[in-house]
C-alpha positions as CSV (number, residue, x, y, z in Angstrom):
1,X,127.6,106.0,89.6
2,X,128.2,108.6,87.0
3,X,128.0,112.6,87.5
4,X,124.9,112.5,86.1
5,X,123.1,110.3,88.0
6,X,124.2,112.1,90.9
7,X,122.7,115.2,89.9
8,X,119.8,113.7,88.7
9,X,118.8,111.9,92.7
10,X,119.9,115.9,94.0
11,X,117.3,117.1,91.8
12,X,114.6,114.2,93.1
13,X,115.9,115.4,96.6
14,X,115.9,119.1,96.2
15,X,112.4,118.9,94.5
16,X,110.9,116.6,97.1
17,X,111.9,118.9,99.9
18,X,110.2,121.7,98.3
19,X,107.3,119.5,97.3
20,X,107.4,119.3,101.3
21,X,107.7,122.6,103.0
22,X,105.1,124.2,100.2
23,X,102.4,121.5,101.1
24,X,103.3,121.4,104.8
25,X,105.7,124.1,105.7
26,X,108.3,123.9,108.6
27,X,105.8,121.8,110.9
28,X,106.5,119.3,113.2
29,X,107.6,116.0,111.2
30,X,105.9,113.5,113.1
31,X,102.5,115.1,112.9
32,X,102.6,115.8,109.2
33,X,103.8,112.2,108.6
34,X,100.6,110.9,110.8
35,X,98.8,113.3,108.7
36,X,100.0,111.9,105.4
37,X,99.9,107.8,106.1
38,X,96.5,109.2,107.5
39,X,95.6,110.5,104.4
40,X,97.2,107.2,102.2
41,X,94.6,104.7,104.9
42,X,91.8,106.9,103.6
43,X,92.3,106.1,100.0
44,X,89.8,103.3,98.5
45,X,90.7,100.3,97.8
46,X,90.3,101.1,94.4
47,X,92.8,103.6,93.7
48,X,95.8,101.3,95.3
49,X,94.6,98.6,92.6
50,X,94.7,101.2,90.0
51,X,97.9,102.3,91.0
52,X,99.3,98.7,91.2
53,X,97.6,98.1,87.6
54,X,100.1,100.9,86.5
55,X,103.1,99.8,87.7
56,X,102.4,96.5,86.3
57,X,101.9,98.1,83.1
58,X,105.2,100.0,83.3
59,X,107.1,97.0,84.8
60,X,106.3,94.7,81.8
61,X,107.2,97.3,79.4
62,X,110.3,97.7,80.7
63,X,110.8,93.9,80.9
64,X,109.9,93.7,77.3
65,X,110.7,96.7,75.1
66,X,113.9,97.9,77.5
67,X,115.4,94.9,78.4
68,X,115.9,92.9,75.6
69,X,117.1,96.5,73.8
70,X,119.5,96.8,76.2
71,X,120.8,92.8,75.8
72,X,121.0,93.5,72.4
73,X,123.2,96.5,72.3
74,X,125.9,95.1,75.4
75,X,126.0,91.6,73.2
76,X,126.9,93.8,69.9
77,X,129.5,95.3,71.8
């Protein structure tokens, strides 16, 4: 793994933690994760099969635009 990707899951960490103590603060842990698979059992039904509609969306583009890009470009090589 490359410098760069390095930095780049440090940012995702840094930026979730933050994410986290300005929604929840310094609480206990265990009660804000109950709180937030609480929250996640609420949801309709709906919105998970939207949500999986999306990342079906995404994951075929990637399979077909990305991919075959990226094929391309290690075969010219």
């Amino acid at each position: 793994m490359d410098s760069r990707g390095l930095f780049d899951i440090a940012l995702v960490v840094v930026a979730g933690l933050l994410a986290y103590t300005e929604t929840f603060g310094f609480a206990n842990p265990r009660t804000t994760l109950q709180e937030i698979i609480a929250a996640i059992a609420r949801l309709d039904i709906r919105v998970f099969l939207v949500l999986g509609g999306i990342f079906g969306i995404c994951f075929v583009a990637y399979l077909t635009m990305y991919l075959p890009q990226k094929d391309a470009r290690m075969i010219q090589r």
